[in-house]
C-alpha positions in Angstrom: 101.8 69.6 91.6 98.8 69.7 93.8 98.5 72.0 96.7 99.4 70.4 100.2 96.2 72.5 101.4 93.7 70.6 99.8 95.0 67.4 102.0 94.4 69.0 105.5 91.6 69.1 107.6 88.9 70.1 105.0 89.9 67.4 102.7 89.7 64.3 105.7 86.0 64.3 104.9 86.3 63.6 101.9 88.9 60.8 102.2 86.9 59.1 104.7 83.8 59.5 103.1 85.4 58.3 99.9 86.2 54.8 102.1 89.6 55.8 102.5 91.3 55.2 106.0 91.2 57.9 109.0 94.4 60.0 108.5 95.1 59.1 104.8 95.3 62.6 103.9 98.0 62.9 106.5 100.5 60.5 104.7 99.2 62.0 101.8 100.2 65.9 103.1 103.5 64.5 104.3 104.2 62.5 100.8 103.6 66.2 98.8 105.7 67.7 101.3 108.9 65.9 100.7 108.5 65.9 97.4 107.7 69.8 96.8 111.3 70.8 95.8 110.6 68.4 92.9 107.4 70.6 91.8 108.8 73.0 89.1 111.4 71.0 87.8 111.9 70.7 84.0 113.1 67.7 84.1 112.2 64.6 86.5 114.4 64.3 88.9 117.2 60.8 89.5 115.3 58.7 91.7 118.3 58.1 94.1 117.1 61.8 95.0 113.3 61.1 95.2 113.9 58.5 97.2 116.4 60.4 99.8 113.5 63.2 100.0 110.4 60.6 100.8 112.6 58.8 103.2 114.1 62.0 105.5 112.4 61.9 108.3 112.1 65.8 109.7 
């Protein structure tokens, strides 16, 4: 899974410059970081779970 890093700050440039919308890689970094317990699994998860993770709210 890709690193939530590469979606902060340094990578809003590049969104934007790709014609993305301002703070696209914000939903993006807070989409990876619901879903990170899912990263390492060997198998893919149910999607009942999946769908409990993206739609906790912190």
């Amino acid at each position: 899974m890709r690193s939530i890093a590469i979606l902060h700050p340094g990578g809003a440039g590049a969104a934007i410059g790709a014609g993305l919308r301002a703070g696209f890689h914000l939903a993006a970094a807070d989409v990876y970081r619901r879903l990170e317990e899912f990263g390492d699994a060997a198998e893919p998860p149910p999607v009942d779970e999946v769908k409990a993770a993206l739609l906790h709210r912190p």
